[in-house]
C-alpha positions as CSV (number, residue, x, y, z in Angstrom):
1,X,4.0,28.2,-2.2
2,X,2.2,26.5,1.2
3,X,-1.5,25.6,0.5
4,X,-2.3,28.3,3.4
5,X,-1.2,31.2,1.1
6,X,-4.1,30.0,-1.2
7,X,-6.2,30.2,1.8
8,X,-5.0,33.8,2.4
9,X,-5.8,34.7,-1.6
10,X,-9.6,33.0,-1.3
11,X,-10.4,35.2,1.9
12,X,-9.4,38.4,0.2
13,X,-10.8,37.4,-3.6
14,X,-14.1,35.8,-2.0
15,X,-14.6,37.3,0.9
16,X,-18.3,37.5,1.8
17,X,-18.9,34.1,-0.6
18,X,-19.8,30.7,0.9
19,X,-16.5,28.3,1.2
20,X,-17.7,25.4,3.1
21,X,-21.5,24.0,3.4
22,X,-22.0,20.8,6.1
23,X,-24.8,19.0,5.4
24,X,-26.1,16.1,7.8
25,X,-29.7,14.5,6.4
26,X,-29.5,12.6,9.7
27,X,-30.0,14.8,12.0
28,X,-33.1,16.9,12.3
29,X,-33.1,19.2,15.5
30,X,-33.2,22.7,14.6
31,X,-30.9,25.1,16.6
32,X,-28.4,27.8,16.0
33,X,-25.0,26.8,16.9
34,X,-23.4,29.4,19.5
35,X,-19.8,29.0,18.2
36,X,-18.7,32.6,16.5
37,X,-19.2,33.3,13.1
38,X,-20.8,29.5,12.0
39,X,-24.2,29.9,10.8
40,X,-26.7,27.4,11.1
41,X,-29.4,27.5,8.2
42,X,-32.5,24.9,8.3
43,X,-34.3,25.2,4.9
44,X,-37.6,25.2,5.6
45,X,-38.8,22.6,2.5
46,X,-36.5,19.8,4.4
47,X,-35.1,20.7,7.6
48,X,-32.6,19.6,6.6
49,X,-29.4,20.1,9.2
50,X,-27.3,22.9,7.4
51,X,-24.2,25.0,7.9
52,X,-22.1,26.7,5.8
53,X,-19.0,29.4,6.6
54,X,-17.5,32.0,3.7
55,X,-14.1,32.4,3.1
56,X,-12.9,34.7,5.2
57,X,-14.8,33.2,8.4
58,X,-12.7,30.1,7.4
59,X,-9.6,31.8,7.2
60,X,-10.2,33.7,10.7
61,X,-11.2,30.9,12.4
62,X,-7.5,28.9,11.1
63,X,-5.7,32.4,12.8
64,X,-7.7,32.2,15.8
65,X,-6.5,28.3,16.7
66,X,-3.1,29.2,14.8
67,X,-2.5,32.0,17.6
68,X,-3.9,29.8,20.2
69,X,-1.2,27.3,19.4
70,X,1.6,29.2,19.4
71,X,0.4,31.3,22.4
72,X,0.5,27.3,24.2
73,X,4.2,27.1,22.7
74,X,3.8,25.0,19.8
75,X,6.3,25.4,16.8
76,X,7.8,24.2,13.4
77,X,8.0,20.5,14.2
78,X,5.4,19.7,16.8
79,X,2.4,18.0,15.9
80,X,-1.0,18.2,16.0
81,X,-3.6,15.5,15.8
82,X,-7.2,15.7,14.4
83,X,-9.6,12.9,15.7
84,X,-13.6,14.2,13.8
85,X,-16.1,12.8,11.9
86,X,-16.5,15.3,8.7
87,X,-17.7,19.2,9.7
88,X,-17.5,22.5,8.9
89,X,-14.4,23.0,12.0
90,X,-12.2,20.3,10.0
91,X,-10.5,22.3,7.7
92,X,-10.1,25.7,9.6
93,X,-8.7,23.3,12.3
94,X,-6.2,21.3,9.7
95,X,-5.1,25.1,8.3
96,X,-4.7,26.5,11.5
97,X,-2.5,24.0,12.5
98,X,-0.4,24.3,9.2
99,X,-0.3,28.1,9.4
100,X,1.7,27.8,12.6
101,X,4.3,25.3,11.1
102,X,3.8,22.6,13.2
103,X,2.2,19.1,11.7
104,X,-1.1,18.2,11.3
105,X,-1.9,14.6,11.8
106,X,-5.3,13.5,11.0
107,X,-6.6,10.2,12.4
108,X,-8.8,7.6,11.3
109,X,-12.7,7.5,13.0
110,X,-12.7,4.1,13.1
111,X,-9.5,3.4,15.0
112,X,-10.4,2.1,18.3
113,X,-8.9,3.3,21.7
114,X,-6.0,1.5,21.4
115,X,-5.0,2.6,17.8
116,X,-5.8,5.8,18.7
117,X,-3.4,5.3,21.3
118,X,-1.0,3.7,19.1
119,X,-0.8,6.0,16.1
120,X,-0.3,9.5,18.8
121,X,2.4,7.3,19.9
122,X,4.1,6.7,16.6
123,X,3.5,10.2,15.3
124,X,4.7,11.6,19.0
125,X,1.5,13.9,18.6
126,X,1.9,17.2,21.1
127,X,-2.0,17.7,21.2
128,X,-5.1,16.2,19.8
129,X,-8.2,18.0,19.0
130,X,-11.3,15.7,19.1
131,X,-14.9,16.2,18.6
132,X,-17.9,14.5,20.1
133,X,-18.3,11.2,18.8
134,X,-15.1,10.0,20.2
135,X,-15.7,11.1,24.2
136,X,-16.1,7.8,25.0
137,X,-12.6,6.5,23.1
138,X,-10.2,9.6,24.1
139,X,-11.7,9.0,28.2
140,X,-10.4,5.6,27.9
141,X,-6.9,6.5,27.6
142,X,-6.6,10.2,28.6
143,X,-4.3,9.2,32.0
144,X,-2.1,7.6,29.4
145,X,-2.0,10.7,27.2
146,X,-2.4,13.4,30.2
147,X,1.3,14.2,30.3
148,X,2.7,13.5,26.9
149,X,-0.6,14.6,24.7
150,X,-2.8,18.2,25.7
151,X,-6.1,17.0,25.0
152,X,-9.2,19.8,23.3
153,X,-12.3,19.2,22.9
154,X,-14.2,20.8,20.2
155,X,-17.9,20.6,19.8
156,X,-21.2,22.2,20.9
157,X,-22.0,19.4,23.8
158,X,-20.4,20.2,27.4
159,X,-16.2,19.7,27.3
160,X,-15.6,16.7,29.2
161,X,-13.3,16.9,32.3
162,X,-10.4,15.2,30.7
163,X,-10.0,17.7,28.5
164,X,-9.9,21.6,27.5
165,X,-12.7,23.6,25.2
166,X,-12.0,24.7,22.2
167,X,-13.9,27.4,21.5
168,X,-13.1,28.3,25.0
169,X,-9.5,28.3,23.9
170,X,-9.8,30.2,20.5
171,X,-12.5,32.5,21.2
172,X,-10.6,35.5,22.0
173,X,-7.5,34.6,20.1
174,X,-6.7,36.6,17.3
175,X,-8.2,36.8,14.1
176,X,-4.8,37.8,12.5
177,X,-2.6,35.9,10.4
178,X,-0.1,34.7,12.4
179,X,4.2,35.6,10.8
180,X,5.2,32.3,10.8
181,X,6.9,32.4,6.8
182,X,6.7,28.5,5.3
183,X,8.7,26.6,2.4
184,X,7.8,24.3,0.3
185,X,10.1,21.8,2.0
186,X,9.1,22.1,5.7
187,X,7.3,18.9,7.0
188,X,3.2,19.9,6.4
189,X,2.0,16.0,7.8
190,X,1.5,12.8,8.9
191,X,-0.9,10.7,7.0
192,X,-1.7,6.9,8.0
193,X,-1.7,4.1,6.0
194,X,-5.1,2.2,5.5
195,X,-3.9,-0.7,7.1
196,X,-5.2,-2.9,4.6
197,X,-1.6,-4.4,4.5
198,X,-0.9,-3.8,8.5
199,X,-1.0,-2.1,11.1
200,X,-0.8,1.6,10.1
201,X,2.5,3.4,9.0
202,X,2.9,7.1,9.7
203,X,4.1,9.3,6.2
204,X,5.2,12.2,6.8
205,X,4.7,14.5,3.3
206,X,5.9,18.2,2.9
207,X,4.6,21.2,2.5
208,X,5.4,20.9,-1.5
209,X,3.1,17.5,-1.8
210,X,0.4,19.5,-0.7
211,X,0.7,22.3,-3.1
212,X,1.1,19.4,-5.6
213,X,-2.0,17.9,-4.9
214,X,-4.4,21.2,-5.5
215,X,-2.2,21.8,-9.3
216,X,-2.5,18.0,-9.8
217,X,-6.1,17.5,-9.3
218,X,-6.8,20.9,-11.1
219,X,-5.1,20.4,-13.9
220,X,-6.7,16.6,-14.6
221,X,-10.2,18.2,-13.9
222,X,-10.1,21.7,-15.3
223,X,-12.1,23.4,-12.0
224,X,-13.5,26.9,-11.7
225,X,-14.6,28.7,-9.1
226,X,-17.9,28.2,-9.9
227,X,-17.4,24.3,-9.7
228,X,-19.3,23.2,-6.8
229,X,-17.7,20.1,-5.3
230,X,-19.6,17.4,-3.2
231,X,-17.4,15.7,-0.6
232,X,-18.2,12.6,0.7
233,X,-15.1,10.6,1.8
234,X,-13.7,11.2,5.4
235,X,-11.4,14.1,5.7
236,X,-8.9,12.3,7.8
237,X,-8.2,10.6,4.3
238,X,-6.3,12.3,1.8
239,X,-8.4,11.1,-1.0
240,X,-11.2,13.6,0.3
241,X,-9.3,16.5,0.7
242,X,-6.8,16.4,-2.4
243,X,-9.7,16.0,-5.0
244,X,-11.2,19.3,-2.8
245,X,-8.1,20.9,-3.1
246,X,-8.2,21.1,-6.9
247,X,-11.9,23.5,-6.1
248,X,-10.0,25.1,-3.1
249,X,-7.0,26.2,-5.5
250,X,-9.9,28.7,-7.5
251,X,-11.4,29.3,-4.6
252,X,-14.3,26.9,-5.4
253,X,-17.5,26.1,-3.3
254,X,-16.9,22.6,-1.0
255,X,-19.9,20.7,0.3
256,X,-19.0,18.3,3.0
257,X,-22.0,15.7,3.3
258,X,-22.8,13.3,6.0
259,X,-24.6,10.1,4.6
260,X,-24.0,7.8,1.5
261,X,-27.6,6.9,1.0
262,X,-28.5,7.8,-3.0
263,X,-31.2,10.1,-1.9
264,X,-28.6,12.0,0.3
265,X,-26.3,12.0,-2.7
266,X,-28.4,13.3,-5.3
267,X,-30.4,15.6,-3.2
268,X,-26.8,17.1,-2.1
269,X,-25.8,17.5,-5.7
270,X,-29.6,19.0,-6.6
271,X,-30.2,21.5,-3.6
272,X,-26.5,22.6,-4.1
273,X,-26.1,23.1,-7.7
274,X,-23.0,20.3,-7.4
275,X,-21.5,20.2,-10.4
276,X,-18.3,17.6,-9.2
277,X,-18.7,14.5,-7.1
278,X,-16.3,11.5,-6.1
279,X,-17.7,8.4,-5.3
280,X,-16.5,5.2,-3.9
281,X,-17.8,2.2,-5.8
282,X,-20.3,0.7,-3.4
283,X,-21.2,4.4,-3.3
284,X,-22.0,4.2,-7.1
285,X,-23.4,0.9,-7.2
286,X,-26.1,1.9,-4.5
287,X,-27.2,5.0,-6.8
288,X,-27.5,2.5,-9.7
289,X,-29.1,-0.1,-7.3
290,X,-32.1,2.3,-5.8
291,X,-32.7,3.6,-9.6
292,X,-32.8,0.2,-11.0
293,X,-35.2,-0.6,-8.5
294,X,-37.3,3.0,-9.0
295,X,-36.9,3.7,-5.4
296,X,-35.3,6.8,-6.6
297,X,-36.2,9.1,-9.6
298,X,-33.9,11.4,-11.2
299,X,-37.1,12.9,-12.2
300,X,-37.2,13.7,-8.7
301,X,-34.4,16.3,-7.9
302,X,-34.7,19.2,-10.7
303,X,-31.0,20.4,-10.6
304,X,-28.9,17.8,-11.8
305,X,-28.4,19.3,-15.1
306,X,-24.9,21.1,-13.8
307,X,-23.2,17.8,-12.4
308,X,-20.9,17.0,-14.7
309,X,-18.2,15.0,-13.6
310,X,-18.3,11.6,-11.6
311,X,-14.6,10.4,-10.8
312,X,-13.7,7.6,-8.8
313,X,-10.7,6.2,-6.7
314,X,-9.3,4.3,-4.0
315,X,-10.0,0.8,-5.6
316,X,-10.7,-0.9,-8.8
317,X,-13.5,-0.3,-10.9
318,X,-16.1,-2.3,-12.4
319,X,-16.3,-1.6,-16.3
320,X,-19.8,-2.7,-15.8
321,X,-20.2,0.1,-13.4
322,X,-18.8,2.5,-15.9
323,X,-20.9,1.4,-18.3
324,X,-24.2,1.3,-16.6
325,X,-23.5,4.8,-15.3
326,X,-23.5,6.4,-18.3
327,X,-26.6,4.9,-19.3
328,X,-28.3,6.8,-16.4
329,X,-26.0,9.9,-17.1
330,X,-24.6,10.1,-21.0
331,X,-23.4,13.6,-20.4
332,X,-21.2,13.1,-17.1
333,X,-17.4,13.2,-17.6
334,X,-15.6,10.3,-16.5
335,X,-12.5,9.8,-14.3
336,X,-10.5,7.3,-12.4
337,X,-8.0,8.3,-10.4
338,X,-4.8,5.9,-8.5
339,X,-2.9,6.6,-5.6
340,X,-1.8,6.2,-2.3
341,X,-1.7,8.4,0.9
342,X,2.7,7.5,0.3
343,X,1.7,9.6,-3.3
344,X,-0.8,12.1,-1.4
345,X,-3.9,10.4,-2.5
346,X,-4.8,10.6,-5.7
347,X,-3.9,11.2,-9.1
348,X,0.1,10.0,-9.9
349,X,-2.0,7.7,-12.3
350,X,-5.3,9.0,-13.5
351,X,-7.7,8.0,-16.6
352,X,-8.5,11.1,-18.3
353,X,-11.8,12.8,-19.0
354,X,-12.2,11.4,-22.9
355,X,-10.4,8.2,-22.4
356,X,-13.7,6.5,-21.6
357,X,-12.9,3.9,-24.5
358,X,-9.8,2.5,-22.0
359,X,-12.0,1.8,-18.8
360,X,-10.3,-1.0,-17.2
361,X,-7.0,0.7,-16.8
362,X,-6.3,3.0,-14.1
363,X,-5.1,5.3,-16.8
364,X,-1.7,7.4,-17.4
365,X,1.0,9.4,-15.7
366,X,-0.8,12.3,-14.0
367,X,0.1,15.6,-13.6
368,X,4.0,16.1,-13.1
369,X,4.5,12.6,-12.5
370,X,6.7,9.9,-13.9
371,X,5.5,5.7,-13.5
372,X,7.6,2.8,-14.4
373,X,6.6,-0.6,-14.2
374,X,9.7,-3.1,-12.9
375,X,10.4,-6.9,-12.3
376,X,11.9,-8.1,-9.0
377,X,15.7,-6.8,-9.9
378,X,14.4,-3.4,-10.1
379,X,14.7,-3.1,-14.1
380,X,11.9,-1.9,-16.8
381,X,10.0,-4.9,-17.6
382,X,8.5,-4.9,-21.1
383,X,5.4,-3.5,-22.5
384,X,2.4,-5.8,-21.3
385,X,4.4,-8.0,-18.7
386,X,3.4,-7.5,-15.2
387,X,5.8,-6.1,-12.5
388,X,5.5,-3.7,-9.4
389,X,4.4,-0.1,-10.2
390,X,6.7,2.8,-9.3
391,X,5.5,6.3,-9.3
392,X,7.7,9.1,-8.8
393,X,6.5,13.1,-8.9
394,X,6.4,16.2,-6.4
395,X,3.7,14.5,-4.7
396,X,6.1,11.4,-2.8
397,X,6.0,11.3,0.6
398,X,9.7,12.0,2.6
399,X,9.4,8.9,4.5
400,X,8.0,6.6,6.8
401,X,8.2,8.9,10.0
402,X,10.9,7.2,12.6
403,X,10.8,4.1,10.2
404,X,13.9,4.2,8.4
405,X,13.5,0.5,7.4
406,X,10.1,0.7,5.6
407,X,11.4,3.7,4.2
408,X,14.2,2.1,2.2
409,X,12.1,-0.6,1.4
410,X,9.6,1.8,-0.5
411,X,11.7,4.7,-1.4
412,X,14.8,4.3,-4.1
413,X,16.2,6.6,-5.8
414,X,12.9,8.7,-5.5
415,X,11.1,6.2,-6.6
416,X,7.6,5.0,-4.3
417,X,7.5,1.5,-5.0
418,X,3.8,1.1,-4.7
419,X,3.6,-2.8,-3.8
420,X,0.5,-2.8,-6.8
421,X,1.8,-5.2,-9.7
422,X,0.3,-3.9,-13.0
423,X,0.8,-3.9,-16.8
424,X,1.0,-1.5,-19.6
425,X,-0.2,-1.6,-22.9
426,X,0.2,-1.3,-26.4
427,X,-1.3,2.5,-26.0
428,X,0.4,3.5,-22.8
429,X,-2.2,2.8,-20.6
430,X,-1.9,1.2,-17.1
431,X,-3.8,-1.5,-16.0
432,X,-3.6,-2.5,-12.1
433,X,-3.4,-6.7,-11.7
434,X,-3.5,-6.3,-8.1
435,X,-1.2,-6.1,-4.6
436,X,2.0,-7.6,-4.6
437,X,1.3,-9.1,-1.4
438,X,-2.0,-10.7,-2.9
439,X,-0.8,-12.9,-5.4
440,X,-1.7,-16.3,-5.1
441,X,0.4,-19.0,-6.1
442,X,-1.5,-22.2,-6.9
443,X,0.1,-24.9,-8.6
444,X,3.3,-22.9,-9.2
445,X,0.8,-20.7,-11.3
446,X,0.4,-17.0,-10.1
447,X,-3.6,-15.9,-9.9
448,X,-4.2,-12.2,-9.4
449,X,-7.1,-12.0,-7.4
450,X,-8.5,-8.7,-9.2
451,X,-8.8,-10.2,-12.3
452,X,-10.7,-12.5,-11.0
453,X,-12.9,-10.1,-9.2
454,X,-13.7,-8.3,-12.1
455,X,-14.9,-11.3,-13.9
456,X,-17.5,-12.0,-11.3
457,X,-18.5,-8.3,-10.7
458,X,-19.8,-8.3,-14.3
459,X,-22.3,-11.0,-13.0
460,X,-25.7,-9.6,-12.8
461,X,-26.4,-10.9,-9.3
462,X,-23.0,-10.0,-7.6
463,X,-23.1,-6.5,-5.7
464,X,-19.4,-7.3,-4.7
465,X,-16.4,-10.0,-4.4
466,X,-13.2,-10.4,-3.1
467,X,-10.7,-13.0,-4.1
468,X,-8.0,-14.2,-1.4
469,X,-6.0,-16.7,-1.2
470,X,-6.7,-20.1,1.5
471,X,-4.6,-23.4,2.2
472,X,-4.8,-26.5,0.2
473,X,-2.4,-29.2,1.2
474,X,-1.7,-30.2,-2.4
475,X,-1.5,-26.9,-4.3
476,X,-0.3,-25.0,-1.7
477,X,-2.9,-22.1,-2.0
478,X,-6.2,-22.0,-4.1
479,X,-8.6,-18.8,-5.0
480,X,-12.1,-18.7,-3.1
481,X,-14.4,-16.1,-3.8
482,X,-15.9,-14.2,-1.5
483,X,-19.2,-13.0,-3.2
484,X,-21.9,-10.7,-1.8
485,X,-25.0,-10.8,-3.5
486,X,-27.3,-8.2,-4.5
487,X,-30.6,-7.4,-2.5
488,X,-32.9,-10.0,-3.4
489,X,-31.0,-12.0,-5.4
490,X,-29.9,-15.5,-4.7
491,X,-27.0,-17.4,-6.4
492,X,-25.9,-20.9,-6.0
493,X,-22.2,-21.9,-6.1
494,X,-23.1,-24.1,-9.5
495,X,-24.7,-21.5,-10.7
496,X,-21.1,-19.4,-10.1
497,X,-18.8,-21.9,-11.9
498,X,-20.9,-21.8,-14.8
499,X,-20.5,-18.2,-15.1
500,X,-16.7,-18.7,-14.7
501,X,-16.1,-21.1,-17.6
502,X,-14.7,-18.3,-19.7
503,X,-11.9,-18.1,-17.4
504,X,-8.6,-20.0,-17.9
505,X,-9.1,-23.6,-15.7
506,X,-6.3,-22.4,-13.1
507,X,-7.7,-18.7,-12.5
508,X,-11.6,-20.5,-11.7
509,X,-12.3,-19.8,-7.8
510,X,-12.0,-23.2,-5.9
511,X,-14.1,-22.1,-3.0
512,X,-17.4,-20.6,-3.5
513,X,-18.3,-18.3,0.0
514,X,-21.6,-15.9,0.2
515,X,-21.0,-13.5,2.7
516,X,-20.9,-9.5,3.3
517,X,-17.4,-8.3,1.6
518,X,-16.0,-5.7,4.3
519,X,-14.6,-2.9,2.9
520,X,-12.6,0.3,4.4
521,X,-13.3,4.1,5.0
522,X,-11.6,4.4,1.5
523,X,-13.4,1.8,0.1
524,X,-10.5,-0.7,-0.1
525,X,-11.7,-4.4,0.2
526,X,-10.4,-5.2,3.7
527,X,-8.5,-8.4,2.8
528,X,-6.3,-8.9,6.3
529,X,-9.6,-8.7,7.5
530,X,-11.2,-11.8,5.6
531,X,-7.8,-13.8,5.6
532,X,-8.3,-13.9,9.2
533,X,-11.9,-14.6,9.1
534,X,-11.2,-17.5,6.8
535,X,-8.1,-18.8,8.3
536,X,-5.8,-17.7,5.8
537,X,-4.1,-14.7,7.6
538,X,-0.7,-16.7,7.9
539,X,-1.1,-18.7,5.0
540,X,3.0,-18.5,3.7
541,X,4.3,-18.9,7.4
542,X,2.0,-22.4,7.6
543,X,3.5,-23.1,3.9
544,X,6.9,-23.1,5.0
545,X,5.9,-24.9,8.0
546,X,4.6,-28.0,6.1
């Protein structure tokens, strides 16, 4: 069944009840939006910038720009690009583009002109909708899209002249479902990598990943439809949207929130009743920061009571972190979640609510998914040796789109070879060592540079590190450590290699650096990033050049 019959079921079930709240601390003006059927609410105790839809406003608005596609021609096939920061129009706009069977391609908000460019390109996007922020980025290059890519503008400000309206467009398109009938096996989307290993690989998934991704995440997190889940992450990410989905499958409230400050957070989960929330870990680390600090009290939002689960993906996790959490909150369930946008986000790997006692790992098999762990010939390596994690479930991507190459390379036998080396233990329990591509090799000895991150996260002074690999002309490579301290706090590369005498003599960083530690949208340490910075970015082609 296509994720926009569920859509369909929530409209007629929960009709009149709210589906979608946007809220934006940020910004303060107070105005009612003039697009139809949004409602614009400005509680008087914050002013807070609020807007929510119900669920059959959100299914109306998908038929409206599903009608207004195919009225422009568009069919099973074609594909449709989404370029906006997080609002209430992104997921009418990402179902009304499924209900007509064409593709929806969401796009990174950080990509630049170029990439923006480069990724419509690749994905041989028919239109792109795009919202205000990104004006200045589309103008750039709208002669070089004009006649390959129909460009709509969709936001409250005045439509540029590059470009068509969209509520001009949709406004008197019908409200109707559209007959378009969907299988599980039509092509649904085009996904981006995160580029943390490249530049960015289109994955094209099916309509049966997406269906996959609402059962997976509700069956690991047991929602309701009176579940209230807080979404922070970018929607163009499928991290975001699949851990919605599990809410959306019972036809469960979703709050989209602008901001990562604490106060935003918990005033979010508080004023909404919120009883799930995803965090990334700086995310987390910043609510345990500010309440270390006593900038914020939970004495001071009165509805936290109902939160109670705190789940987190996208990177590894600090057991420290863990820990400390549940100091603050001792009745919060507990979940960490694995995957990739090649495995529809998250949850082919997944802790477990209960398994609190194996934090470390990134957990077990999830939902309707198989993992093996294998050594360079492709065969089952032992219990607790390391090889490359394979995943394999309903959730795999069809391939890399118009990249057959890439796609053999990561796809076997139905196997996604995930390019993440990890273990297993005695228990069954995964834990992630780290990328293949980020092994270093000093000495002949292989350093994972996770391991060694998580040793210095547990440092009281560190807010975050990353490990990478940089030339030595006698070892080849050694580990320097990339640490960002916390606010206030001063360390002192001694003072660092004291702390690391635990660790075996090989794995110790050699290079001490304290700088900021960039990370991604999804919260992935951007290591290409910091190679360059550091001169390491062609470290094995400057090896075999020696």
């Amino acid at each position: 069944m296509p994720i926009t019959e569920i859509l369909e079921t929530n409209a007629a079930k929960y009709s009149g009840e709210t589906a979608l709240v946007e809220l934006n601390p940020e910004r303060r003006e107070a105005r009612r939006v003039t697009w139809r059927e949004y409602e614009l609410v400005e509680p008087p105790r914050s002013g807070r910038y609020r807007r929510e839809i119900t669920w059959s406003v959100f299914n109306e608005k998908s038929n409206r720009l599903a009608n207004f596609l195919l009225s422009r021609g568009l069919r099973a096939g074609d594909k449709v690009a989404i370029l906006m920061t997080n609002c209430l129009e992104w997921l009418p706009v990402y179902f009304g583009i499924l209900k007509t069977g064409a593709l929806a391609v969401p796009l990174n908000f950080r990509y630049s002109s170029e990439e923006i460019k480069y990724c419509l390109a690749l994905a041989e996007v028919d239109l792109l909708i795009f919202g205000p922020e990104f004006i200045g980025r589309v103008e750039e290059i709208a002669d070089d899209l004009s006649e390959a890519t129909a460009l709509v503008f969709c936001g409250a400000e005045a439509c540029p002249s590059f470009a068509e309206s969209y509520t001009e467009l949709t406004a008197n398109c019908s409200s109707a479902s559209p007959d378009i009938k969907l299988r599980d096996s039509d092509h649904a989307a085009i996904y981006f990598s995160s580029g943390t290993t490249g530049f960015p690989k289109a994955i094209l998934h099916s309509h049966k990943s997406l269906m996959h991704a609402c059962e997976t995440e509700q069956a690991h997190h047991s929602q309701t439809h009176d579940d209230v889940f807080l979404c922070i992450p970018p929607l163009y990410h499928t991290g975001a949207k699949m851990h919605w989905f599990g809410s959306f499958l019972v036809g469960g409230r979703g709050i989209l929130l602008k901001g990562t400050e604490p106060e935003y957070i918990l005033d979010a989960v508080s004023s909404e009743k919120c009883s799930i929330v995803w965090l990334l870990v700086p995310w987390a680390q910043d609510i345990l920061l500010a309440l270390d600090r006593g900038d914020i009290k939970l004495s001071d939002y009165p509805s936290l009571a109902q939160w109670r689960l705190m789940h987190i993906g996208a990177q590894p996790v600090p057991q420290s972190l863990v820990r400390r959490w549940l100091e603050y909150f001792p009745n919060h369930g507990y979940d960490t979640n694995y995957g990739l946008s090649e495995s529809i986000g998250p949850g082919c790997v997944h802790l477990g609510i209960g398994n609190t006692h194996k934090i470390g790992a990134i957990g077990i098999p999830g939902f309707g998914w198989e993992v093996k762990i294998v050594g360079g010939d492709g065969v089952e390596v032992p219990g607790g040796d390391v090889g490359e994690l394979c995943v394999r479930g309903p959730g795999v991507m069809l391939e890399y789109f118009n990249d057959p190459k890439a796609t053999s390379e990561t796809l076997r036998d139905g196997w996604l070879f995930t390019g993440d080396m990890a273990r297993r233990d005695e228990d069954g329990f995964i834990f992630l060592v780290d990328r293949k591509k980020d092994v270093i090799i000093t000495g002949g000895e292989n350093i994972y540079p996770v391991q060694v991150e998580n040793y210095l996260s547990e440092h009281p002074d560190v807010r975050d590190v990353a490990v990478i690999g940089l030339p030595d002309a006698r070892l080849g490579e050694i580990a320097a450590a990339i640490i960002e301290t916390k606010p206030g706090k001063t360390l002192t590369e001694d003072e660092i290699q004291s702390f690391c005498h635990e660790l075996p003599r090989y794995k110790r960083p050699r290079k001490i650096i304290f700088a900021d530690v960039p990370r991604n949208a999804t919260g992935k340490i951007e290591k290409p990033l910091l190679r360059k910075l550091y001169g390491a970015d062609e470290i094995v082609a400057a090896q075999n050049m020696a």
